[in-house]
N, CA, C and O atoms as a CHARMM CRD file, in Angstrom:
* protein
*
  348
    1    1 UNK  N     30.81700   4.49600   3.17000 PROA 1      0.00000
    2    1 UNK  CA    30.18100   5.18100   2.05400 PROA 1      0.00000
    3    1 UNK  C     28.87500   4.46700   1.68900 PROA 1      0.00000
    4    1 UNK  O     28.72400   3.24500   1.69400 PROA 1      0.00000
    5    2 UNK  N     27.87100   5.46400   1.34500 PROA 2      0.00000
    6    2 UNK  CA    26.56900   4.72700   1.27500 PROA 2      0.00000
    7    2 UNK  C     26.62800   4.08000  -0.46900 PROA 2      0.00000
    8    2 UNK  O     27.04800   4.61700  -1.49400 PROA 2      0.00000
    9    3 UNK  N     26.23500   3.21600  -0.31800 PROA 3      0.00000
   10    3 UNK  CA    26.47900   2.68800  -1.90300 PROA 3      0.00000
   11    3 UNK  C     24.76500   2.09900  -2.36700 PROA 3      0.00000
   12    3 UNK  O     24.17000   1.21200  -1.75400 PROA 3      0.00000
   13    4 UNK  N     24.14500   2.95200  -3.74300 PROA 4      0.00000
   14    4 UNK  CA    22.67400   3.16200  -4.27700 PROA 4      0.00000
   15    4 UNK  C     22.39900   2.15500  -4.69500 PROA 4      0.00000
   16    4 UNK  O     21.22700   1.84200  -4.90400 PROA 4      0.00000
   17    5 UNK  N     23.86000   1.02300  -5.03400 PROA 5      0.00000
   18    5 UNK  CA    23.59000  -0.10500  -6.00400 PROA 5      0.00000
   19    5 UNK  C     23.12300  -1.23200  -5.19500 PROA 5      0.00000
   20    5 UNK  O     22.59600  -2.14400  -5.83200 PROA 5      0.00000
   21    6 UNK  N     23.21600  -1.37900  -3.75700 PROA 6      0.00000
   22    6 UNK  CA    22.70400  -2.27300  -2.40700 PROA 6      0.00000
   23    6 UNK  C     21.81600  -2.79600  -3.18200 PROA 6      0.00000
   24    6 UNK  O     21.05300  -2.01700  -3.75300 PROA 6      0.00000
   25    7 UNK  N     21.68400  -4.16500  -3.39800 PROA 7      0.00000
   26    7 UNK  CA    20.61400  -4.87400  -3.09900 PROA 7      0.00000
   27    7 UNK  C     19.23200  -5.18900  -1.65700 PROA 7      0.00000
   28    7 UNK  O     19.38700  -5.90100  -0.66500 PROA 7      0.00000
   29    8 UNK  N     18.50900  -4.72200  -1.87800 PROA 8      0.00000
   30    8 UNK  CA    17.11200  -5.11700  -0.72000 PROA 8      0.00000
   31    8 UNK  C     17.48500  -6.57100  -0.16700 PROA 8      0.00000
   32    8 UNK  O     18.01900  -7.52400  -0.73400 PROA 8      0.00000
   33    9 UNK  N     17.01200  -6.40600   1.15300 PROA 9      0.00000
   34    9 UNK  CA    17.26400  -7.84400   1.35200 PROA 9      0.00000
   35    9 UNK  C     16.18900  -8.25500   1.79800 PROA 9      0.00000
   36    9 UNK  O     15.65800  -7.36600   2.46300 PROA 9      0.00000
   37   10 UNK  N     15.39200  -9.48900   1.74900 PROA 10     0.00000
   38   10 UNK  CA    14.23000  -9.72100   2.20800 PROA 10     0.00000
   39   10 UNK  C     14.24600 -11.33600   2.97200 PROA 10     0.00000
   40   10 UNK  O     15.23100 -12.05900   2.82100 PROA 10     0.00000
   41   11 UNK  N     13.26700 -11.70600   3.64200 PROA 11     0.00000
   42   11 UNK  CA    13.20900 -12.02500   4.20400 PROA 11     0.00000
   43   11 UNK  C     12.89700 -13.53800   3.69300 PROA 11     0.00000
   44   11 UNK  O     12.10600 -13.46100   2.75200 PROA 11     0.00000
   45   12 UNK  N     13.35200 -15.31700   4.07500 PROA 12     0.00000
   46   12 UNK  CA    12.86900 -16.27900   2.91900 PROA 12     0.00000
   47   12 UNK  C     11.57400 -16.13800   2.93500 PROA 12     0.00000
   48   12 UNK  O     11.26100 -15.32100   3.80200 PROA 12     0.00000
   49   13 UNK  N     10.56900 -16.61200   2.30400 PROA 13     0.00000
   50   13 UNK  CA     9.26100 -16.95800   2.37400 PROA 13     0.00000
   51   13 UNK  C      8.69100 -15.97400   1.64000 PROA 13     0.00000
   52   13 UNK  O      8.04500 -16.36400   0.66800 PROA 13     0.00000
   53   14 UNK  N      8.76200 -14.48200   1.88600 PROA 14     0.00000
   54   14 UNK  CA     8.33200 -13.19200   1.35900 PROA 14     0.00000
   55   14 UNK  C      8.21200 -12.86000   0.23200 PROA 14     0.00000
   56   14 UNK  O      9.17800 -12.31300  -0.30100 PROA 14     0.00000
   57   15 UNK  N      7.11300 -13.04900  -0.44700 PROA 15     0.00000
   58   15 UNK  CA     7.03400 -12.80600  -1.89400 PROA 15     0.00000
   59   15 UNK  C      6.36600 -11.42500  -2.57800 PROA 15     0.00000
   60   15 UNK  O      5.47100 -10.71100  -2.12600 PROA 15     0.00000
   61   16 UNK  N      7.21100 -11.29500  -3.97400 PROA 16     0.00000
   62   16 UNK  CA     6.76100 -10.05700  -4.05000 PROA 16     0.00000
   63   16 UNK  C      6.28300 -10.25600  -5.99900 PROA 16     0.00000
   64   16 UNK  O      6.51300 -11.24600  -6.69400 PROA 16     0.00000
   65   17 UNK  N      5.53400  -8.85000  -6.46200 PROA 17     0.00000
   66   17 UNK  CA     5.04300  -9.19300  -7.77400 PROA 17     0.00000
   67   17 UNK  C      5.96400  -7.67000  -8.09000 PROA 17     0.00000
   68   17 UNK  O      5.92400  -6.61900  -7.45100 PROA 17     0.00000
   69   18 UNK  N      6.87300  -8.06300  -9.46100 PROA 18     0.00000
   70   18 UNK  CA     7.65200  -6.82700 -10.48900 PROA 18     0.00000
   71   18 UNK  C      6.26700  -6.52800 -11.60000 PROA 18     0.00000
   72   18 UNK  O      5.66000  -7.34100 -12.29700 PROA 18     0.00000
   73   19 UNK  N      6.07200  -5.10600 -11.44800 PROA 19     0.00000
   74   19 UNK  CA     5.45900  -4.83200 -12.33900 PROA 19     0.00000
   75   19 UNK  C      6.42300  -4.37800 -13.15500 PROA 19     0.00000
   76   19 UNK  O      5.84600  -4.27700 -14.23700 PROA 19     0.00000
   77   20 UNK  N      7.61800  -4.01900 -13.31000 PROA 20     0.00000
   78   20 UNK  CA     8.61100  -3.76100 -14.77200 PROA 20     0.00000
   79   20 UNK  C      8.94700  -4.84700 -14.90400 PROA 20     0.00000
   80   20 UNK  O      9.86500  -4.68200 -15.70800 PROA 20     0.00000
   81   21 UNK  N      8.88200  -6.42800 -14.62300 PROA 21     0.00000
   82   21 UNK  CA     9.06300  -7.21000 -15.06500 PROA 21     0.00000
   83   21 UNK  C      8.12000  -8.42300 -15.60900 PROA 21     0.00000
   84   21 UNK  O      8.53300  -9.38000 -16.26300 PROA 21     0.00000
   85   22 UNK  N      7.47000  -8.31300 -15.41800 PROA 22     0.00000
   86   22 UNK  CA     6.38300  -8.46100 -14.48700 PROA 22     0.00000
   87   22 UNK  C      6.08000 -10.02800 -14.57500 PROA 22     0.00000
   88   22 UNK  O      5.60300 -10.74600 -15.45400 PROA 22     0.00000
   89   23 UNK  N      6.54300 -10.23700 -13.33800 PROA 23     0.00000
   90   23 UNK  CA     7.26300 -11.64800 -12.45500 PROA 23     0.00000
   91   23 UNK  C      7.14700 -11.31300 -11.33400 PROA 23     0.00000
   92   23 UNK  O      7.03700 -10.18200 -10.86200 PROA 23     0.00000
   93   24 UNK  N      7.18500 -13.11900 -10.45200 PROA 24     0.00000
   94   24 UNK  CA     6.86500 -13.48000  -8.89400 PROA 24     0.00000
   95   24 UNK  C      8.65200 -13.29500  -8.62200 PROA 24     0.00000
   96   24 UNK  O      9.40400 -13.88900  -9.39600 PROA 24     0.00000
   97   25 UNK  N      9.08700 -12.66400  -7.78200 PROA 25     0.00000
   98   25 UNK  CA    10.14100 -12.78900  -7.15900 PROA 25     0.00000
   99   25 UNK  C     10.08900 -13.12300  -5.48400 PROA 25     0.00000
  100   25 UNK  O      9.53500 -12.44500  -4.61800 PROA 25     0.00000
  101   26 UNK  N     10.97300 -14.59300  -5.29300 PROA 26     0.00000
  102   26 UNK  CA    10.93000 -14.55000  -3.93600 PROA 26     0.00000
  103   26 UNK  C     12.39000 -13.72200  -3.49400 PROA 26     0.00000
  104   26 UNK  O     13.52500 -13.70300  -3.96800 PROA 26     0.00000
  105   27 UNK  N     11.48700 -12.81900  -1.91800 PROA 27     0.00000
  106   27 UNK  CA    12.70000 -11.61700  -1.27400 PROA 27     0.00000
  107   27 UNK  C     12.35100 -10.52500  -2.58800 PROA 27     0.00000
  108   27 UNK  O     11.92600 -10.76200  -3.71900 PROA 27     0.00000
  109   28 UNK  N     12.72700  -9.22700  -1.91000 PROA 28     0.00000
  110   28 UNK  CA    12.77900  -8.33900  -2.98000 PROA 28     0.00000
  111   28 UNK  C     13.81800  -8.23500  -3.96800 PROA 28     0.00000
  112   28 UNK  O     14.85800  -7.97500  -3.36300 PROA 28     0.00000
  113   29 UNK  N     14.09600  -8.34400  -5.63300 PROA 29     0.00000
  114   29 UNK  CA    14.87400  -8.44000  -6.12500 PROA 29     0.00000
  115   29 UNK  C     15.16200  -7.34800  -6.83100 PROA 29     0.00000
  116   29 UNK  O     16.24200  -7.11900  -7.37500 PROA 29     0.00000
  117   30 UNK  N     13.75300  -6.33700  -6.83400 PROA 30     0.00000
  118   30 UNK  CA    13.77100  -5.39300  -7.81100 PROA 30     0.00000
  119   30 UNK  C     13.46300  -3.97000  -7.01900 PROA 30     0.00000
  120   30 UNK  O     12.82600  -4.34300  -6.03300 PROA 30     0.00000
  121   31 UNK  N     13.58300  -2.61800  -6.95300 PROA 31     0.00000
  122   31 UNK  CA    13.19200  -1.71900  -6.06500 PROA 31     0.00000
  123   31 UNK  C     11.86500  -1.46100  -5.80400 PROA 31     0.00000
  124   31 UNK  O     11.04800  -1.42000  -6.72400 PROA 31     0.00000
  125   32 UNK  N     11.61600  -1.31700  -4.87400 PROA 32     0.00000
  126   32 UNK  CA    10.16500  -0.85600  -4.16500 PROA 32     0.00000
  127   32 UNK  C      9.79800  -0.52400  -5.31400 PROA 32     0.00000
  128   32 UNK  O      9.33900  -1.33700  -6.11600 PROA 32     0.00000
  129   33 UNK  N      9.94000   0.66300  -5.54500 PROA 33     0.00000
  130   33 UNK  CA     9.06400   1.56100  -6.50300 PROA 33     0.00000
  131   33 UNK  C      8.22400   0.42400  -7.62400 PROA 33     0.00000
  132   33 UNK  O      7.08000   0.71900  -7.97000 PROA 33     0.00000
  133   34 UNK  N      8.87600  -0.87000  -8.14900 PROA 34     0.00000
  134   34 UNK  CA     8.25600  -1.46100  -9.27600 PROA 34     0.00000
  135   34 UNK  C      8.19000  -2.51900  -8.77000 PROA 34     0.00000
  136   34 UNK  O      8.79400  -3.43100  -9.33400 PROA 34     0.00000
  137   35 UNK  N      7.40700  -2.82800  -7.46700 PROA 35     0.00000
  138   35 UNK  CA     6.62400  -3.81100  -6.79000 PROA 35     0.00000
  139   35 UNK  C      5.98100  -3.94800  -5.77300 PROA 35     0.00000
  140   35 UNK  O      6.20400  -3.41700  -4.68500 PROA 35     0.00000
  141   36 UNK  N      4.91200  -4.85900  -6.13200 PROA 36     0.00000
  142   36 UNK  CA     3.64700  -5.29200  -5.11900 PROA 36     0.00000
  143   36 UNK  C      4.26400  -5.82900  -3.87500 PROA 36     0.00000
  144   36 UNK  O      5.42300  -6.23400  -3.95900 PROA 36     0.00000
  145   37 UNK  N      3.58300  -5.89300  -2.62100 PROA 37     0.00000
  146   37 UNK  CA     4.19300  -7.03000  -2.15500 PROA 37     0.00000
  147   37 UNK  C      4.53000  -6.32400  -0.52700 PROA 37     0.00000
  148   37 UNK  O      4.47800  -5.11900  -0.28000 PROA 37     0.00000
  149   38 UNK  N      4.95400  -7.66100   0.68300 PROA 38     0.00000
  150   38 UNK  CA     5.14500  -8.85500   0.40100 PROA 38     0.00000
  151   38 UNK  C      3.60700  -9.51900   0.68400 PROA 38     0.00000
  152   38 UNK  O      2.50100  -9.19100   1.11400 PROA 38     0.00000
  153   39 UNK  N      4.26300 -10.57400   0.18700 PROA 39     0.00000
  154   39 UNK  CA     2.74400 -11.23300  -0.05500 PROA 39     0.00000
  155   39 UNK  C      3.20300 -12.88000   0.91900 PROA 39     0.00000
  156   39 UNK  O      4.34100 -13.07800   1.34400 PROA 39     0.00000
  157   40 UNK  N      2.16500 -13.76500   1.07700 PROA 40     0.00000
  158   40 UNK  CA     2.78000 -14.81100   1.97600 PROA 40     0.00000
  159   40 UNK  C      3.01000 -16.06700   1.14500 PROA 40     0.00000
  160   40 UNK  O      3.61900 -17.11000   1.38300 PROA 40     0.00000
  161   41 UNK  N      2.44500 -15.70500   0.28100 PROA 41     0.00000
  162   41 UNK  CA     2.51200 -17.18900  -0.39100 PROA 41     0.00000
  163   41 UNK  C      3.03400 -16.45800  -2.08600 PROA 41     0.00000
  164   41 UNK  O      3.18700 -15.28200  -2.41600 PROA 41     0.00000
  165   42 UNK  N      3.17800 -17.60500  -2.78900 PROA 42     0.00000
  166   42 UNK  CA     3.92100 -17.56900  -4.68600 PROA 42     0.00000
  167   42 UNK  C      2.40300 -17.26100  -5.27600 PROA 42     0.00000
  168   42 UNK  O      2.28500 -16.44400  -6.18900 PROA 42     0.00000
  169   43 UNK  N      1.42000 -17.83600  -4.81100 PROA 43     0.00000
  170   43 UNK  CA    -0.06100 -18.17600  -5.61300 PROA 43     0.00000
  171   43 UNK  C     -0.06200 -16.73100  -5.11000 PROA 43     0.00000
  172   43 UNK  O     -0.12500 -16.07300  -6.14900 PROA 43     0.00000
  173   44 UNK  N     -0.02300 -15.78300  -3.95500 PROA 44     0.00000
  174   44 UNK  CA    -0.95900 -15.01700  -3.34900 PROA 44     0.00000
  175   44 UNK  C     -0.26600 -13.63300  -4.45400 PROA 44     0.00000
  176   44 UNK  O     -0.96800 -12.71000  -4.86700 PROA 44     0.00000
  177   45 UNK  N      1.45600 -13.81300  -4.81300 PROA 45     0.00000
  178   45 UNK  CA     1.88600 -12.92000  -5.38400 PROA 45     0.00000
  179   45 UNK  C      1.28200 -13.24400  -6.87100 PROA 45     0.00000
  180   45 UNK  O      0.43000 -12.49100  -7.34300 PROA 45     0.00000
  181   46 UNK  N      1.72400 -14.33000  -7.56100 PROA 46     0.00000
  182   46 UNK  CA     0.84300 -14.04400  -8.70400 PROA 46     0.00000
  183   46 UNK  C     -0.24000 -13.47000  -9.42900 PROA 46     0.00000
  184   46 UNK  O     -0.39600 -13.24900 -10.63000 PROA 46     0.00000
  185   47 UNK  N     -1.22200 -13.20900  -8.04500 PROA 47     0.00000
  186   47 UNK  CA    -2.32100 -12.53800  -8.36400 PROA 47     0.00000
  187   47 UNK  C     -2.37400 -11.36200  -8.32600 PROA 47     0.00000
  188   47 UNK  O     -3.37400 -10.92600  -8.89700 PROA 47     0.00000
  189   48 UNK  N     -1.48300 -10.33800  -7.73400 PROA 48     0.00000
  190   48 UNK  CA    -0.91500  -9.12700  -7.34800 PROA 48     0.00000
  191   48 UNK  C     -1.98000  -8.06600  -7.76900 PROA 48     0.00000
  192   48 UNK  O     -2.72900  -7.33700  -7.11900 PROA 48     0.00000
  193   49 UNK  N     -1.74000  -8.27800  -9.25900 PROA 49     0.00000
  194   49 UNK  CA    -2.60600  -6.91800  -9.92200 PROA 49     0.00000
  195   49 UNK  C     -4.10200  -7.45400  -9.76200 PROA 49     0.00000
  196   49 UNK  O     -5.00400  -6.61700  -9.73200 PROA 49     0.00000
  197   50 UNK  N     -4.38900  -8.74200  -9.66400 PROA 50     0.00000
  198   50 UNK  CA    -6.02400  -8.77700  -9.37000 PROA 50     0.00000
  199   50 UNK  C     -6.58600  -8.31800  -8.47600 PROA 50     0.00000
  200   50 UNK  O     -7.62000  -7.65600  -8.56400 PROA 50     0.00000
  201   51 UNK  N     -5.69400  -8.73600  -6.95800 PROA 51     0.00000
  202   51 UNK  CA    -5.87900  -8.23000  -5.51300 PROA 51     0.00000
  203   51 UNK  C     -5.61000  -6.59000  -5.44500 PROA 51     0.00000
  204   51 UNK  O     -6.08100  -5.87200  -4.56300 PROA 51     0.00000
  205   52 UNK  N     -4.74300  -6.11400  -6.56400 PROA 52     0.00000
  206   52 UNK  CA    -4.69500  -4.20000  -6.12900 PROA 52     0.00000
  207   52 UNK  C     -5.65500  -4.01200  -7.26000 PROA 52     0.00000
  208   52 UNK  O     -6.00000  -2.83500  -7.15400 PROA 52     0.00000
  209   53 UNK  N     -6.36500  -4.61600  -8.43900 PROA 53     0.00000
  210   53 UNK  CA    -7.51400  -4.17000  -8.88600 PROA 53     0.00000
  211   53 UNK  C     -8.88300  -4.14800  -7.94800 PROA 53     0.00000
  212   53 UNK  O     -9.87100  -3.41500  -7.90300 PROA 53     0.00000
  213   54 UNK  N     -8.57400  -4.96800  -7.44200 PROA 54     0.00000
  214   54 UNK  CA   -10.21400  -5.31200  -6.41100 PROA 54     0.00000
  215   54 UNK  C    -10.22000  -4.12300  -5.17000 PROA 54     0.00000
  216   54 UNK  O    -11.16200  -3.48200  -4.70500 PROA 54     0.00000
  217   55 UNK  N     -8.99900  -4.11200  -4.89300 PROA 55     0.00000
  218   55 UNK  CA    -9.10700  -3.07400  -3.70500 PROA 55     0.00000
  219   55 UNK  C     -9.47100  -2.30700  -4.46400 PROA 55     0.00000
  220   55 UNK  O    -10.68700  -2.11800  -4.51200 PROA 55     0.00000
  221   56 UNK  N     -8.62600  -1.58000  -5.33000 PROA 56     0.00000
  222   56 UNK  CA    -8.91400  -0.10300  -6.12900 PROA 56     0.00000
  223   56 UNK  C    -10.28800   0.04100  -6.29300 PROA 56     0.00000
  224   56 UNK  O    -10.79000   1.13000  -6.01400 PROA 56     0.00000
  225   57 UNK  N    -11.12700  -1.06300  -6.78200 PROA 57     0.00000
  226   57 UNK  CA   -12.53400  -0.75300  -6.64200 PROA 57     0.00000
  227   57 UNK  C    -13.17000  -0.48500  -6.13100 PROA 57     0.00000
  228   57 UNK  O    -14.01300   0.38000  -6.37000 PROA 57     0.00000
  229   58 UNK  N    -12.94600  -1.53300  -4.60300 PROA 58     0.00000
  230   58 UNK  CA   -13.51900  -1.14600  -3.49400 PROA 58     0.00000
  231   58 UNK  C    -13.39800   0.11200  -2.88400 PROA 58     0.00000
  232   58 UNK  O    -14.45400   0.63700  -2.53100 PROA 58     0.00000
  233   59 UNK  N    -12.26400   0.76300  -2.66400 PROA 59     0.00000
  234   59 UNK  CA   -11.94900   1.94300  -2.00600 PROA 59     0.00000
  235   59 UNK  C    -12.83900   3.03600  -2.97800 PROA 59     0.00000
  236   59 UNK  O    -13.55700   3.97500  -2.63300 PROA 59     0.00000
  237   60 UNK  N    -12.49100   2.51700  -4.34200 PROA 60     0.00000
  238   60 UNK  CA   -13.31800   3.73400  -5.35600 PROA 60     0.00000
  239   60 UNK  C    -15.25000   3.83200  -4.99600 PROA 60     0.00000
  240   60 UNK  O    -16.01500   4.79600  -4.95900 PROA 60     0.00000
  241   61 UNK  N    -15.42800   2.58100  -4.81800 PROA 61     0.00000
  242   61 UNK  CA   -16.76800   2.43400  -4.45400 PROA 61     0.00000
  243   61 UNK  C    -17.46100   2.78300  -3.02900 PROA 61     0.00000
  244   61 UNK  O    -18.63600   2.69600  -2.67100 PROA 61     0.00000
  245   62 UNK  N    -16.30600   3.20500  -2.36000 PROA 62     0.00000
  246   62 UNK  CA   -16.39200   3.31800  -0.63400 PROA 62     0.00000
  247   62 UNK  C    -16.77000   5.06100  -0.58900 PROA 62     0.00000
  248   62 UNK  O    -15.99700   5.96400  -0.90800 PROA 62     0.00000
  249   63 UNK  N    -18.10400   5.19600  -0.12600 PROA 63     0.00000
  250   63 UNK  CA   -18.60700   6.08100   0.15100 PROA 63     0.00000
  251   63 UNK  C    -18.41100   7.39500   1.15400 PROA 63     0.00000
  252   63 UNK  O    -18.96900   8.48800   1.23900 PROA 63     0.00000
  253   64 UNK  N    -17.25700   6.68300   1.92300 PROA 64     0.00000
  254   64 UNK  CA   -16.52600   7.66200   2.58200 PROA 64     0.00000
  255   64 UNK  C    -15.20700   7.54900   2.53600 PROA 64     0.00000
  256   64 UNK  O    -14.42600   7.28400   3.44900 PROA 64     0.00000
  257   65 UNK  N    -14.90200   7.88100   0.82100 PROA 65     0.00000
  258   65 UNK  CA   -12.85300   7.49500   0.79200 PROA 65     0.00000
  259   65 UNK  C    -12.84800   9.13400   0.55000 PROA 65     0.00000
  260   65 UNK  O    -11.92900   9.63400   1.19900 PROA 65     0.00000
  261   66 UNK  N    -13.35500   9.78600   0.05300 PROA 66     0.00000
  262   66 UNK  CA   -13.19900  11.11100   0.18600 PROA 66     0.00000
  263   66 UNK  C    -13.58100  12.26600   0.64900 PROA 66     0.00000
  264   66 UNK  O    -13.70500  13.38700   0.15600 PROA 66     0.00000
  265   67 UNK  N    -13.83900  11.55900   2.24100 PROA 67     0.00000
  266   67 UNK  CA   -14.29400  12.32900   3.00400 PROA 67     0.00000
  267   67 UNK  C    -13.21700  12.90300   3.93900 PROA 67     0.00000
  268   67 UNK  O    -12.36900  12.16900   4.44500 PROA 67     0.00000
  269   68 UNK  N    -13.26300  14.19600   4.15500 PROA 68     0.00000
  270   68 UNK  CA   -12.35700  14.78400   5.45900 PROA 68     0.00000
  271   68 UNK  C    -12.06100  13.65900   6.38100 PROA 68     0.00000
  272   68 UNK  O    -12.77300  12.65800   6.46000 PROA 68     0.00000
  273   69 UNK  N    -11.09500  13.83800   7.00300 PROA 69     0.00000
  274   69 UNK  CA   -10.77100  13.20200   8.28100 PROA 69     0.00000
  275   69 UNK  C    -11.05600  13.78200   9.37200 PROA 69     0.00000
  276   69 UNK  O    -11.32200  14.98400   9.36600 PROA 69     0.00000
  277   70 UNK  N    -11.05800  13.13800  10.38700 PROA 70     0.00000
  278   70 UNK  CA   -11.05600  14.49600  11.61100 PROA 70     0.00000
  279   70 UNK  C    -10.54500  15.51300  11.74800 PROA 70     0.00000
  280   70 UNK  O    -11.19600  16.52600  12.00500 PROA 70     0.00000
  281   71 UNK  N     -9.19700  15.50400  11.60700 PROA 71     0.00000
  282   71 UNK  CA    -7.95100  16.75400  11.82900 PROA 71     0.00000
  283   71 UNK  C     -8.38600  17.91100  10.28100 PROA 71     0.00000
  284   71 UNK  O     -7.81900  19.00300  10.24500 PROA 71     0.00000
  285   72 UNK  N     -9.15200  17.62200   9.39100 PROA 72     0.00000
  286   72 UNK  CA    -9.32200  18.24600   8.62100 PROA 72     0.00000
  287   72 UNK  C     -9.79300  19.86500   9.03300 PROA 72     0.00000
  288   72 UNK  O    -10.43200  20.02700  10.07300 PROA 72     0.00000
  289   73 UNK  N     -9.50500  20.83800   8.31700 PROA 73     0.00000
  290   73 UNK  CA    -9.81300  22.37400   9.10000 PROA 73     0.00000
  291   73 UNK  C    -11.45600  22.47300   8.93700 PROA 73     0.00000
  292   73 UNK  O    -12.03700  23.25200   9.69200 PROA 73     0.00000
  293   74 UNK  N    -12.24900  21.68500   7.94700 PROA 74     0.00000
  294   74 UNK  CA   -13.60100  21.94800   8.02500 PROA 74     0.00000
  295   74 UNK  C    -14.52900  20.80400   8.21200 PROA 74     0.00000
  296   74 UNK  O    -15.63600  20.57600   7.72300 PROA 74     0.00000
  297   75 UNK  N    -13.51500  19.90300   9.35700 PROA 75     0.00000
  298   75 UNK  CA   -14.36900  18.51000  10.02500 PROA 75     0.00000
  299   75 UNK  C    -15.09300  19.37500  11.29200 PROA 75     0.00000
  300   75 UNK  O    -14.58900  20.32900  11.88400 PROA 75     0.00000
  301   76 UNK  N    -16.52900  18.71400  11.55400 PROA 76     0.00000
  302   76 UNK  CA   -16.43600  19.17100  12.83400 PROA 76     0.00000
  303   76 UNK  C    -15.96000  18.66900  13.93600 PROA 76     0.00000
  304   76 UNK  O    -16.18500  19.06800  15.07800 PROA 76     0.00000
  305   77 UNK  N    -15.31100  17.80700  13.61200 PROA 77     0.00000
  306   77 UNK  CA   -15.06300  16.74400  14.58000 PROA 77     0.00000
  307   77 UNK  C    -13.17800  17.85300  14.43100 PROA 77     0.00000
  308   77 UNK  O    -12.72400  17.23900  15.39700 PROA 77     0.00000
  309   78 UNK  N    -12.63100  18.29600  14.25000 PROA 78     0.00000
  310   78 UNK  CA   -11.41100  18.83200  14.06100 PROA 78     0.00000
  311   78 UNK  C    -11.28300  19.90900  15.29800 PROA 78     0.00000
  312   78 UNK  O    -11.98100  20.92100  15.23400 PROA 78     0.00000
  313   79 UNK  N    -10.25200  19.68000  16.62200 PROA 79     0.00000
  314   79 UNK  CA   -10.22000  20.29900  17.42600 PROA 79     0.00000
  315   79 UNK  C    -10.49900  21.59100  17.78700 PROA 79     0.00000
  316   79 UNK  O    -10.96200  21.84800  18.89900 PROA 79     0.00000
  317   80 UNK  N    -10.27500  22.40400  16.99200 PROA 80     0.00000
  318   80 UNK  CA   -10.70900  23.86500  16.98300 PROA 80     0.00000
  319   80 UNK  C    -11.89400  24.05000  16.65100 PROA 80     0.00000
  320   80 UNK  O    -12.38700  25.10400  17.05200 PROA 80     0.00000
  321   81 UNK  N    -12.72500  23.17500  15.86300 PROA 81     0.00000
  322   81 UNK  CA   -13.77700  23.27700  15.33200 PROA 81     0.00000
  323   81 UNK  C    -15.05800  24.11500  16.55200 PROA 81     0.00000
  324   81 UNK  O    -14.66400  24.07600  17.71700 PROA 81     0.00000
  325   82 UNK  N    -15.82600  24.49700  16.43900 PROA 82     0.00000
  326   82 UNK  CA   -17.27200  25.18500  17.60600 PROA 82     0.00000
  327   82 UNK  C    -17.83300  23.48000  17.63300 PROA 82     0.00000
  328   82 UNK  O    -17.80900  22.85200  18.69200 PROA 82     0.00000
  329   83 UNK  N    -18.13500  23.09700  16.84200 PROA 83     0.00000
  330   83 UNK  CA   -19.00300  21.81700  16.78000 PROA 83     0.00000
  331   83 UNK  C    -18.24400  20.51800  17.24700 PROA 83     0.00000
  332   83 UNK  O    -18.65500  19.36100  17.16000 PROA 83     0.00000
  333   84 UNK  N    -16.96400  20.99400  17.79700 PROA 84     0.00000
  334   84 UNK  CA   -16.07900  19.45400  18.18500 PROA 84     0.00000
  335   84 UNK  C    -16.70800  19.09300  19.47500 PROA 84     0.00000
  336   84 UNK  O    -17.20000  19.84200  20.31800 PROA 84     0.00000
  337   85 UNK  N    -16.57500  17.51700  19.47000 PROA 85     0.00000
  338   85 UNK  CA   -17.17700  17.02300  20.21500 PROA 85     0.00000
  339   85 UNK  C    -16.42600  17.25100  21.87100 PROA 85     0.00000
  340   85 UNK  O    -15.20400  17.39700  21.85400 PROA 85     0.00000
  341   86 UNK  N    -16.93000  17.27300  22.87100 PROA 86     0.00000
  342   86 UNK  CA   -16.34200  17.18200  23.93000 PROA 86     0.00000
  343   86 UNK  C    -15.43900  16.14400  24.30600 PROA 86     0.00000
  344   86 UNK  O    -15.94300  15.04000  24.51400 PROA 86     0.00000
  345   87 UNK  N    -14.09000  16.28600  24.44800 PROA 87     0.00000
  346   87 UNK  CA   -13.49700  15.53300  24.81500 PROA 87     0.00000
  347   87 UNK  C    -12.70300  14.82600  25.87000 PROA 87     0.00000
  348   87 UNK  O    -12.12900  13.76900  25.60600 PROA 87     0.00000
């Protein structure tokens, strides 16, 4: 029988940051959903929300984060496309 109450098991060394707790846990102690992580070091988890603030910026500041992908239906680069490149 599958049982929901399982604890995660993680791995030694593997550190992670609880944002509902919001604490360094080494191994996962708390469910995915309400943590960062893994991270390699205790210092590297502590910083958790600084390191996913900085990305968030960056990606926000990245000039092509909301751009089509290839497979998109109005890339030209998208297989069906007239304008796809020869492949």
């Amino acid at each position: 029988m599958f049982r929901l109450w399982r604890r995660p098991k993680g791995r030694e060394g593997e550190w992670f940051y609880c944002v509902r707790h919001n604490k360094v846990e080494e191994g996962p102690e708390c469910r995915a959903l309400d943590r960062l992580g893994p991270y390699e070091t205790r210092a590297e988890a502590e910083h958790a929300l600084e390191i996913a603030r900085e990305r968030n910026a960056s990606w926000e500041n990245d000039p092509h984060w909301n751009d089509p992908g290839p497979d998109a239906p109005d890339s030209p680069d998208a297989p069906d496309s007239p304008d796809a490149p020869d492949r």
